[in-house]
VOLO-257065 format. One line per field, with one value per residue (C-alpha): residue number from 1; residue in one letter; x, y, z. Coordinates in steps of 0.001 Angstrom, whole numbers, always signed. Example, Ala and Ser with C-alpha at 12.3 -4.5 7.8 and 13.67 -1.06 7.14 Angstrom:
// residues 2
marmi: c(1, 2)
voza: c(A, S)
px: c(+12300, +13670)
py: c(-4500, -1060)
pz: c(+7800, +7140)
END
This chain:
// residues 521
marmi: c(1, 2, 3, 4, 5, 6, 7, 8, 9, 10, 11, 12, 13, 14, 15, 16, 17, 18, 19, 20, 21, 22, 23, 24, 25, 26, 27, 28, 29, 30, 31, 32, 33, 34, 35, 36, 37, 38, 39, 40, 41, 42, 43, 44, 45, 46, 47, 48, 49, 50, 51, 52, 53, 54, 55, 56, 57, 58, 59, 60, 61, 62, 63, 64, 65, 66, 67, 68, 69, 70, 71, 72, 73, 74, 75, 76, 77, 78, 79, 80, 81, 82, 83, 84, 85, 86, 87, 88, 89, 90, 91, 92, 93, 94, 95, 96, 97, 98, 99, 100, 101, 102, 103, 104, 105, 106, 107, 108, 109, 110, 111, 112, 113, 114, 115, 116, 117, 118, 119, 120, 121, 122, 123, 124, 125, 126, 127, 128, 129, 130, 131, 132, 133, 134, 135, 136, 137, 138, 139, 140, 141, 142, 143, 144, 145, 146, 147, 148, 149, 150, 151, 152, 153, 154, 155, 156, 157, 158, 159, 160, 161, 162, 163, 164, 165, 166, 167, 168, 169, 170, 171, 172, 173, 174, 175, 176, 177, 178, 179, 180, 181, 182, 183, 184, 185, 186, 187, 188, 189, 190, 191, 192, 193, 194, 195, 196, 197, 198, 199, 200, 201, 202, 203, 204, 205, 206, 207, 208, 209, 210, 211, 212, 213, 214, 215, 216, 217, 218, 219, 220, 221, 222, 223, 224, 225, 226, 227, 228, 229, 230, 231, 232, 233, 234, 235, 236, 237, 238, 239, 240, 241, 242, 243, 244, 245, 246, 247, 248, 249, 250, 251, 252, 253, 254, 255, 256, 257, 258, 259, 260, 261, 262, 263, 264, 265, 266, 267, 268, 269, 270, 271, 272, 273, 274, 275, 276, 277, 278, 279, 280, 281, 282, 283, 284, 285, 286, 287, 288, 289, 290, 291, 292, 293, 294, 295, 296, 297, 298, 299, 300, 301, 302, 303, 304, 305, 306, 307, 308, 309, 310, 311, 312, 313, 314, 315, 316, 317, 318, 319, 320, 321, 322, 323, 324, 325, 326, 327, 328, 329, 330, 331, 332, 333, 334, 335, 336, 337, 338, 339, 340, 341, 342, 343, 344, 345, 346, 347, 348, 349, 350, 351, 352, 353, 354, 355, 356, 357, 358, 359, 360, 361, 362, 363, 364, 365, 366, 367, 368, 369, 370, 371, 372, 373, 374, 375, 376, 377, 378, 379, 380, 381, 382, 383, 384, 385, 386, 387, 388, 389, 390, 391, 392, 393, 394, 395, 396, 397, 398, 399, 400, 401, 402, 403, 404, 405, 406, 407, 408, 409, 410, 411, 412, 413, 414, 415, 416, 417, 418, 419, 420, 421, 422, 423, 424, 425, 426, 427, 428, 429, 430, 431, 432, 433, 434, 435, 436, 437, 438, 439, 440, 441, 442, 443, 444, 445, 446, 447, 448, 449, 450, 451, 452, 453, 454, 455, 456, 457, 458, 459, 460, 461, 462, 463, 464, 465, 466, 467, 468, 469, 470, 471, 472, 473, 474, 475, 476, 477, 478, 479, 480, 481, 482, 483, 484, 485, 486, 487, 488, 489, 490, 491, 492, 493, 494, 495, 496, 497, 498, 499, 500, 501, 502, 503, 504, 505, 506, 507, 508, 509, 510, 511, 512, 513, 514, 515, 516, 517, 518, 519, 520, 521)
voza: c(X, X, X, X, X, X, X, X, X, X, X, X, X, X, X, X, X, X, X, X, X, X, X, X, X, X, X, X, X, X, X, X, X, X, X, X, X, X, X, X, X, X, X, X, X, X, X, X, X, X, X, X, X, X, X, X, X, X, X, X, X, X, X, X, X, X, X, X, X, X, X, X, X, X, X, X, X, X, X, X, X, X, X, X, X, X, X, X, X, X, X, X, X, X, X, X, X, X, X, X, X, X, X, X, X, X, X, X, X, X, X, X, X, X, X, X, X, X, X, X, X, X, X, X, X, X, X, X, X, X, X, X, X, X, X, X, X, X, X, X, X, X, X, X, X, X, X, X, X, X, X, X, X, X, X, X, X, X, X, X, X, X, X, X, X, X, X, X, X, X, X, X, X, X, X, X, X, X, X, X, X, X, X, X, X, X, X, X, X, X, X, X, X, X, X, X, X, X, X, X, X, X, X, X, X, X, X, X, X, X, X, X, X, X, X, X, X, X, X, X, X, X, X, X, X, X, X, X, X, X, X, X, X, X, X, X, X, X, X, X, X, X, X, X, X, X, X, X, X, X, X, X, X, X, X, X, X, X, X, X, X, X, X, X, X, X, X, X, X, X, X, X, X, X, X, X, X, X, X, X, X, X, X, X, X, X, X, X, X, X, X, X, X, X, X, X, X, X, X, X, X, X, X, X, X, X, X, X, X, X, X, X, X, X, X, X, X, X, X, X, X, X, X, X, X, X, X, X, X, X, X, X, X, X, X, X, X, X, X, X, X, X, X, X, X, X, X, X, X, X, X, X, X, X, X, X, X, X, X, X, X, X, X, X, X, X, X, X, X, X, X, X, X, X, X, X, X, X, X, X, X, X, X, X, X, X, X, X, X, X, X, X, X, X, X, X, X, X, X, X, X, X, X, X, X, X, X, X, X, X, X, X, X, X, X, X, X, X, X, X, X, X, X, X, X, X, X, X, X, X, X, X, X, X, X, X, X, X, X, X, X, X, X, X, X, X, X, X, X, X, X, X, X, X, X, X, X, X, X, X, X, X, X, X, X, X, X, X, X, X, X, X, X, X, X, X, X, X, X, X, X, X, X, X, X, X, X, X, X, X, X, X, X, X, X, X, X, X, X, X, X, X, X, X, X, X, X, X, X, X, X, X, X, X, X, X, X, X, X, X, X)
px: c(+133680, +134531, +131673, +133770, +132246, +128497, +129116, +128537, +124925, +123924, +124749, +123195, +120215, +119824, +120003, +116959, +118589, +117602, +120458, +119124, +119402, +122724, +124305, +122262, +123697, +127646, +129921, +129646, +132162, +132889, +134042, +134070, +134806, +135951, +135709, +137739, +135886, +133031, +129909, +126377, +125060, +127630, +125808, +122711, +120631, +121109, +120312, +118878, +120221, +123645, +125617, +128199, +126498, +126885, +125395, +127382, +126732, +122623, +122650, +124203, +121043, +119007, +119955, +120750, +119879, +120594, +120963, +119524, +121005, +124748, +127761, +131588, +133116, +135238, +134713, +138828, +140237, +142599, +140406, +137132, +139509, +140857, +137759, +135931, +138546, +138372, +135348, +136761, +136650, +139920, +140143, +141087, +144323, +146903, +145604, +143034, +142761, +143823, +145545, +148658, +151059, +152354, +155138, +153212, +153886, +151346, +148073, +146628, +148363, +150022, +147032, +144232, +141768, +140831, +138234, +140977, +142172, +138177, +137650, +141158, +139675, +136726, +139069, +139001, +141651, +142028, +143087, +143417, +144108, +144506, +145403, +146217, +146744, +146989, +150308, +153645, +157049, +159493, +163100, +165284, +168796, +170419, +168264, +165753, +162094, +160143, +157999, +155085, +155197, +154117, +153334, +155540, +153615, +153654, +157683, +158690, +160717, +164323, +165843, +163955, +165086, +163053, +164874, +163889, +161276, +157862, +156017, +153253, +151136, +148190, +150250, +150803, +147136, +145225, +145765, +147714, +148188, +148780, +148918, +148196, +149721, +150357, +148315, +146862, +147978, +148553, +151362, +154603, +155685, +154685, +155170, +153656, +153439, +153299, +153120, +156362, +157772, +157992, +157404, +159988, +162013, +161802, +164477, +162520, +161476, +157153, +157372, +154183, +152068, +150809, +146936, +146704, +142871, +143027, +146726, +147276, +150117, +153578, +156810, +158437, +160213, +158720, +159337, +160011, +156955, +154302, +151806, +148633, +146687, +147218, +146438, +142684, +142970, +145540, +144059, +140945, +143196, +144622, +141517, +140109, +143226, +142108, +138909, +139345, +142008, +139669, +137028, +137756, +139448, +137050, +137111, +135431, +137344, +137719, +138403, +139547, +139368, +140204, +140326, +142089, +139677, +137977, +140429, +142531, +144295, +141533, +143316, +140400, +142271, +141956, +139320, +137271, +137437, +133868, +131691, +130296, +128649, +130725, +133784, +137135, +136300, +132719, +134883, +137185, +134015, +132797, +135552, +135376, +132008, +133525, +136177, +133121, +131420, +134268, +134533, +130915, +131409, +134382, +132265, +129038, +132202, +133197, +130090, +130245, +127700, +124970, +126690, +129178, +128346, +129031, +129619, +130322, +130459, +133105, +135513, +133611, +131717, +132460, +135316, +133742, +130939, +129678, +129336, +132896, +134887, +136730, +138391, +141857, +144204, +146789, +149932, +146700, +146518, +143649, +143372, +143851, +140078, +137397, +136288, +132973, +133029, +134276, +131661, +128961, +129926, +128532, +125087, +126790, +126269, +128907, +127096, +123472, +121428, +123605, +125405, +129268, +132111, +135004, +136354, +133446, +131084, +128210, +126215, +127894, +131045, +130242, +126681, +127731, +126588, +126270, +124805, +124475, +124235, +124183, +121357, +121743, +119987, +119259, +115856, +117256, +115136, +114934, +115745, +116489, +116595, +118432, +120847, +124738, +128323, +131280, +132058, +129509, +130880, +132436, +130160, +128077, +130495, +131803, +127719, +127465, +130740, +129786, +133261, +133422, +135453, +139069, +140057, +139133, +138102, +134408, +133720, +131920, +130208, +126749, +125578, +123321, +122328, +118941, +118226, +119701, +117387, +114531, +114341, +114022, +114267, +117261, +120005, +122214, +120862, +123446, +125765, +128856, +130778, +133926, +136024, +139240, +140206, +138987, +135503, +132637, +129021, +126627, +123296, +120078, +117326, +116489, +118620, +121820, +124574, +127754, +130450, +131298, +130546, +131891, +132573, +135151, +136600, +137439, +134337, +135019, +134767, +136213, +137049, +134910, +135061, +131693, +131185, +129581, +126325, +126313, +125830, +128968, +127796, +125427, +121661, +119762, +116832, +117630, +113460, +112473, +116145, +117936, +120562, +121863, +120257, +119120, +120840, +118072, +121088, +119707, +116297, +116737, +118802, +117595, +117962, +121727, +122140, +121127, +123223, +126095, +126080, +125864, +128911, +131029, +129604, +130742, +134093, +134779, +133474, +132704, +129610, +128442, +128299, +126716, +124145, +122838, +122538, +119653, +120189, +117768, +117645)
py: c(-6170, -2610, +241, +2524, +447, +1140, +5186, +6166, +4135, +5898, +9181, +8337, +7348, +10295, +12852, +10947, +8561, +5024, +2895, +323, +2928, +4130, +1000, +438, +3087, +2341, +829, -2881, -5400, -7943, -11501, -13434, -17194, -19039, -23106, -24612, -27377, -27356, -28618, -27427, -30566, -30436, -28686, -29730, -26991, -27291, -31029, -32041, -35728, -34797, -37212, -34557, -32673, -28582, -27012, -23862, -23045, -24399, -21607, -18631, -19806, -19581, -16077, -14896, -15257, -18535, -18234, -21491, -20004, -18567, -19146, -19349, -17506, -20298, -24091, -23516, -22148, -19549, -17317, -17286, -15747, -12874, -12531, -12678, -9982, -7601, -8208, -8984, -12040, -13442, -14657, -10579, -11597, -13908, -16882, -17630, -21565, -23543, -22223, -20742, -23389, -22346, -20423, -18766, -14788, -11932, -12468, -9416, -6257, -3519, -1168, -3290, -2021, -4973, -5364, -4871, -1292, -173, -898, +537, +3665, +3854, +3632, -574, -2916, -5156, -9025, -12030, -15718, -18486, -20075, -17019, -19049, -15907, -15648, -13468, -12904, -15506, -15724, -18365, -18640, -16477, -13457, -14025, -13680, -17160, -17047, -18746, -22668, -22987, -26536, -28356, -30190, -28064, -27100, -28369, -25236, -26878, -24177, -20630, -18584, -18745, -15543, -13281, -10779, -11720, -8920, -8942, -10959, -9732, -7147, -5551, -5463, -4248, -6472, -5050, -8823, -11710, -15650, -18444, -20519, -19760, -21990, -25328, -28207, -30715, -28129, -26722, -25153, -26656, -23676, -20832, -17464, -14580, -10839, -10792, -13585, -17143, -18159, -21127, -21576, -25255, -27765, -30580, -32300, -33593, -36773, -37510, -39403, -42898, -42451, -39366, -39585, -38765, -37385, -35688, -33759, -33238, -33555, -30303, -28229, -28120, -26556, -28137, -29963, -28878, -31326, -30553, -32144, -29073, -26394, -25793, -25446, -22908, -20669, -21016, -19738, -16843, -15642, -15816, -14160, -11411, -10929, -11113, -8417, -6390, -6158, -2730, -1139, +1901, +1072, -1481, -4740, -6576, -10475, -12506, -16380, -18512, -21929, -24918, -27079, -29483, -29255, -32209, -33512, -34853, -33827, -33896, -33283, -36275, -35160, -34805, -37912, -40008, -37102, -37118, -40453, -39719, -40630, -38848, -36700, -35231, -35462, -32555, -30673, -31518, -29511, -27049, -26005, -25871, -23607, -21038, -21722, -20697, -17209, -16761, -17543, -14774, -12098, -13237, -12889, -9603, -7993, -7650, -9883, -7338, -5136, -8222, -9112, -12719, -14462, -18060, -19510, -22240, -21235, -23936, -26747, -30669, -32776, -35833, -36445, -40169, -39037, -38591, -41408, -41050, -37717, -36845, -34959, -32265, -35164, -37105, -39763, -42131, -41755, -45656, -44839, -43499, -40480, -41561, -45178, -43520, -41017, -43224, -46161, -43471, -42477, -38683, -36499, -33307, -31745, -33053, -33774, -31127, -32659, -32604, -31889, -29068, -27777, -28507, -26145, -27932, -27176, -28936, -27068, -23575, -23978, -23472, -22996, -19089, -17257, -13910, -12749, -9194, -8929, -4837, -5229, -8304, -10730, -13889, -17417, -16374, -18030, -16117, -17985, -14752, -15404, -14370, -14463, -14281, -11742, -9451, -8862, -6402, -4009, -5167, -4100, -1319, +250, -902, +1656, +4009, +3645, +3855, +1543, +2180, +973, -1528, -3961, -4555, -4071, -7802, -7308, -6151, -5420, -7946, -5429, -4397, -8572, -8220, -5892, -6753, -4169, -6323, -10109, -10062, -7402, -9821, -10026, -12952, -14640, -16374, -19514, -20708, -24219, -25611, -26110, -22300, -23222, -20699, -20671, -18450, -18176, -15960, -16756, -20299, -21429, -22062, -21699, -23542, -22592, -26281, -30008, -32078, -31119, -28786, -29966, -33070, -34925, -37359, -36813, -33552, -32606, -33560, -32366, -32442, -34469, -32950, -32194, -32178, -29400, -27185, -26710, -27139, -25337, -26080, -25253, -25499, -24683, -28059, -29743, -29016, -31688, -30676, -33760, -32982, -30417, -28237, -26344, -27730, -26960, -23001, -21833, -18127, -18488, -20033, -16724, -14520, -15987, -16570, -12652, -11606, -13635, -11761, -8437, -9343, -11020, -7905, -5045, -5915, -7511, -4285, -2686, -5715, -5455, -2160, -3152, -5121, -8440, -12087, -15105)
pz: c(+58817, +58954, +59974, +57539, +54681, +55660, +56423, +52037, +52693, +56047, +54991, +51592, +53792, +55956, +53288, +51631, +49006, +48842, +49350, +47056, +44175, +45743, +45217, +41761, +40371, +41972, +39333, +39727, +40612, +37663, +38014, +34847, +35275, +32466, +32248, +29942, +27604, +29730, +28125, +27747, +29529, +32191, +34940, +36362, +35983, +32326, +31704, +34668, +34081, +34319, +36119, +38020, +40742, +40277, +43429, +42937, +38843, +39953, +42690, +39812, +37600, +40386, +41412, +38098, +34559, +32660, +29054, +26831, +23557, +24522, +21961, +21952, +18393, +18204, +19503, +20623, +23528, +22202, +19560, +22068, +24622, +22540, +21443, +24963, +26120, +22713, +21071, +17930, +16329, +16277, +12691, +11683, +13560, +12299, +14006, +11293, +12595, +15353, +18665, +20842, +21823, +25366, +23843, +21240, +20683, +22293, +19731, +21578, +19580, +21595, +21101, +21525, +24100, +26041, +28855, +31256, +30126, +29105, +33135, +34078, +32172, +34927, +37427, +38489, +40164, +37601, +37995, +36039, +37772, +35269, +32080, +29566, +26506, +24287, +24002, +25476, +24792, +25646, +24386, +24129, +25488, +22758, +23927, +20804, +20718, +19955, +17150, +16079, +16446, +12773, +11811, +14209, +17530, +20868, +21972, +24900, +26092, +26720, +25106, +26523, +28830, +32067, +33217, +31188, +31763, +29938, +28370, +25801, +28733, +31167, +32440, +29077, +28380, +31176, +34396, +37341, +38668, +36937, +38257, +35969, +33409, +30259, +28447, +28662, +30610, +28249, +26750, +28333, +30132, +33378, +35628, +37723, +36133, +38591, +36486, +34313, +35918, +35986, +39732, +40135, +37521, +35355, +36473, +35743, +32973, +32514, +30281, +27732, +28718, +26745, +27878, +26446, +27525, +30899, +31483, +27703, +27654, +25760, +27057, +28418, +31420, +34295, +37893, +41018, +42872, +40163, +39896, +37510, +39896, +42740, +40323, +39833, +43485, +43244, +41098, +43649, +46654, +44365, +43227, +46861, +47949, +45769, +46656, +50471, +49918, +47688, +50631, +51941, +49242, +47385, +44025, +41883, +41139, +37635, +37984, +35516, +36645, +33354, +34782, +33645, +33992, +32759, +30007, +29473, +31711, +33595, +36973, +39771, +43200, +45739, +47674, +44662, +43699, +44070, +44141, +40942, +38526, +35448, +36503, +36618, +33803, +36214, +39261, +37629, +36599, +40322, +41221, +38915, +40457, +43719, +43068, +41637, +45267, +46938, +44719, +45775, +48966, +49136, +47572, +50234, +52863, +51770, +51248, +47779, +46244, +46181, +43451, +41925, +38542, +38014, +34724, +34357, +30610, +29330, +26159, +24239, +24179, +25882, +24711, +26107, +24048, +22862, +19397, +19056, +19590, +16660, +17840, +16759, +19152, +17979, +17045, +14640, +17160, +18083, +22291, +23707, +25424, +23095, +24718, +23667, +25457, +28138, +29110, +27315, +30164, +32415, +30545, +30341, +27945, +28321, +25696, +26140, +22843, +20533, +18005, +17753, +20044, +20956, +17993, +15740, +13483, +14800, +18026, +20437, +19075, +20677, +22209, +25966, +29397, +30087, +33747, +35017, +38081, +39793, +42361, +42221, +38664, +37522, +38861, +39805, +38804, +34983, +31795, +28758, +25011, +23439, +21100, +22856, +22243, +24638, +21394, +23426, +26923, +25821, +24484, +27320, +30404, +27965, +28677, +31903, +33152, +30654, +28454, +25048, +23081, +21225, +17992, +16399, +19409, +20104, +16346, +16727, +19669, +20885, +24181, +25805, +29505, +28039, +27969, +31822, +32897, +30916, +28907, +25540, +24590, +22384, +21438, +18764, +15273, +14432, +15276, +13901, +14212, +13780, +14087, +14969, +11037, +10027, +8678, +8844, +10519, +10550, +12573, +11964, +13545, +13640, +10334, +10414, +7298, +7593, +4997, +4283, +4329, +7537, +11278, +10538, +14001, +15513, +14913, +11248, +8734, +9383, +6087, +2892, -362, -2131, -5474, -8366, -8087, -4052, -1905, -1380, +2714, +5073, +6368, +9036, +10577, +14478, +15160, +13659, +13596, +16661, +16027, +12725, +10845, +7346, +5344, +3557, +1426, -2133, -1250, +509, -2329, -1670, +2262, +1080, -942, +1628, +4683, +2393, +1417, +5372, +6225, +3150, +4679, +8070, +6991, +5072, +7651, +11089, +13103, +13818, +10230, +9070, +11418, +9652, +6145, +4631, +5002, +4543, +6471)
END
């Protein structure tokens, strides 16, 4: 470790600063971590009777701040991360339901301000490692851009042109390095993205697979020698790679880790397999964990840990969930496990007592796991039961470097530091949902309004139209009814009123706006 590094501090120290304030008041490192279909009940220090062993997301709580009451704007993948990186909710884009295939067009616009170019502003490295799944431009063979997928199942890429240049993609919104994939795993391609790039070009071909419970994934190109099962790991080496690298440098860094896991397919690597009690599905998550020890372990190695914030949150809640057996995937197909026999055969619950499962309106839907770190200002060992969105990182690292926001992005979002530091219990006055199939939530306080009857999601029925005389959606009262169990709609016709009028003022404005007017609940 270099004495360079130390010579800001001493000098700091003999002119009569405090080096603890000195590096308080330093921009700070920011790592975000991103599972993918992690639930709230996954790690340990979240339901302590979790069957999968998380020593790595247990120490961040311990450290740092562990939120109870955190959200996802969307229980899918690709609207929570345009929203997580622009603080807009995605449905004001085009993508008003469902998500990016892996050849899906840029959803971010070219003028967005994302939290990639609000930190470039203050003068960070910025770098993402991971699955994107927001889109880029690919063309196909004729020198054409790809549209949107529309209604047809995931493409399987036979007919795209691997070299051409991609654009639209991290590097076109912020990040001066780019590894990853370009979306999930269970979609093509199957390939290594490096910047505009992709790393070895597809010569191969990745056949469906018939258990789509444990191996999901449509046929496509793939490269040489990829094998799903290497690359949570990889991602991990990259993203220590980065940080290692990063360890002398003078300014602050920006990390972007998206993982791929544990996201269907349930991939753990061989040495992970065995160490957890829930089977291959908590193995993966096992894993998952240790790839975040290893990024902690890089910053502790670097000496950056001090002034590092950490965030680790998932994109939305569990897939594997015994109340929802019934699931449908993408093609409308019944999986030849139930995903709810097979986790239930374990006595796990990826998303603990919440009702409902990824892509839902209900709880287990978006109700996710959520810790903060940064020893520079925030008290480790503390719980906090204020009400979050991924929506609000933005506005929240937008404060912390003292940016201010462009456009139209972080027009949802509201900064959650003074909760950090202790200055206040909550900073979010509401908060809103939204599920695979486009249907509305909204939260305030301890009720909850749900534009709609059924999940919404995966979970059946998803879809139900009400008969005369029935209630047209759904309220809860989470304070007395945490598991979504008796609708109160027909008796809280006011509260109904009231919440229903909030969501039109925030459909039709923005988060923030809405916040200001006078408004029930």
């Amino acid at each position: 470790m270099s004495l360079f590094r130390f010579l800001p501090v001493l000098l700091l120290t003999a002119l009569g600063f405090s080096p603890g304030k000195a590096l308080a008041d330093a921009l700070p490192h920011v790592v975000i971590i991103l599972a993918d279909d992690m639930g709230w009940g996954d790690p340990q220090c979240y339901q302590a009777d979790s069957k999968i062993p998380t020593p790595n997301l247990d120490r961040l709580a311990a450290e740092g701040m562990r939120f109870t009451d955190a959200h996802t704007p969307s229980s899918v993948c690709t609207p929570t991360r345009y929203t997580l990186l622009t603080g807009r909710y995605c449905w004001r884009t085009s993508l008003e339901k469902g998500v990016l295939d892996g050849f899906g067009p840029p959803l971010i616009g070219e003028n967005e301000d994302t939290l990639a170019t609000l930190l470039k502003r203050a003068g960070y490295r910025t770098a993402c490692v991971g699955k994107w799944h927001l889109g880029m431009r690919w063309h196909d063979k004729d020198g054409k851009p790809l549209g949107e997928r529309g209604d047809q199942r995931f493409r399987s890429g036979e007919k795209v042109d691997f070299e051409h240049d991609l654009t639209g993609g991290p590097n076109d919104v912020g990040f001066d390095t780019y590894f990853g994939i370009s979306a999930s795993l269970d979609m093509s391609p199957y390939a290594y993205l490096r910047d505009r790039r992709v790393e070895t070009l597809p010569t191969a071909w990745h056949e469906e697979v018939e258990d789509r419970t444990f191996l999901a994934g449509v046929s496509g190109v793939k490269s040489p020698g990829f094998d799903v099962h290497d690359v949570l790991g990889r991602f991990g080496d990259e993203a220590v790679g980065i940080i290692e690298s990063h360890a002398d440098r003078g300014e602050p860094l920006f990390l972007y880790l998206p993982l791929n896991s544990p996201h269907l397919p349930v991939a753990p690597a061989g040495d992970a397999r065995g160490r957890s009690q829930a089977g291959e599905y908590g193995d993966f998550t096992w894993e998952t964990d240790r790839e975040v020890g290893r990024v902690l372990d890089a910053l502790d190695a670097a000496g950056m840990s001090e002034n590092t914030l950490v965030l680790f949150t998932s994109d939305n809640g569990g897939l594997w969930h015994w109340w929802d057996f019934h699931a449908d995937d993408d093609g409308g197909k019944i999986p030849l496990t139930p995903r709810g026999e097979y986790v239930k055969q374990f006595g796990h619950q990826s998303n603990a007592d919440w009702r409902g499962t990824k892509a839902d309106i209900y709880e287990g839907g978006h109700r996710v796991p959520f810790l903060v770190r940064w020893p520079a200002r925030v008290k480790g060992g503390r719980v906090s039961d204020a009400l979050v969105e991924l929506t609000d990182l933005y506005a929240t690292v937008a404060e912390i470097v003292g940016e201010e926001s462009r456009g139209t992005s972080g027009m949802d979002s509201f900064s959650f530091l003074p909760v950090l530091t202790g200055e206040a219990e909550s900073a979010r006055p509401f908060s809103v949902h939204h599920s695979l199939r486009g249907m509305f939530a909204l939260r305030k306080g301890d009720w909850k309004y749900i534009e709609g009857r059924a999940s919404g999601g995966f979970t059946r029925p998803n879809i139900l139209k009400p008969k005369s005389g029935e209630p047209e959606g759904q309220l809860y009262d989470l304070g007395m009814d945490a598991q979504e169990t008796t609708n109160r709609w027909a008796e809280e016709a006011d509260r109904v009123e009231r919440m229903s009028a909030l969501l039109k003022r925030v459909r039709a404005t923005s988060a923030r706006e809405a916040a200001d007017l006078p408004s029930g609940g």
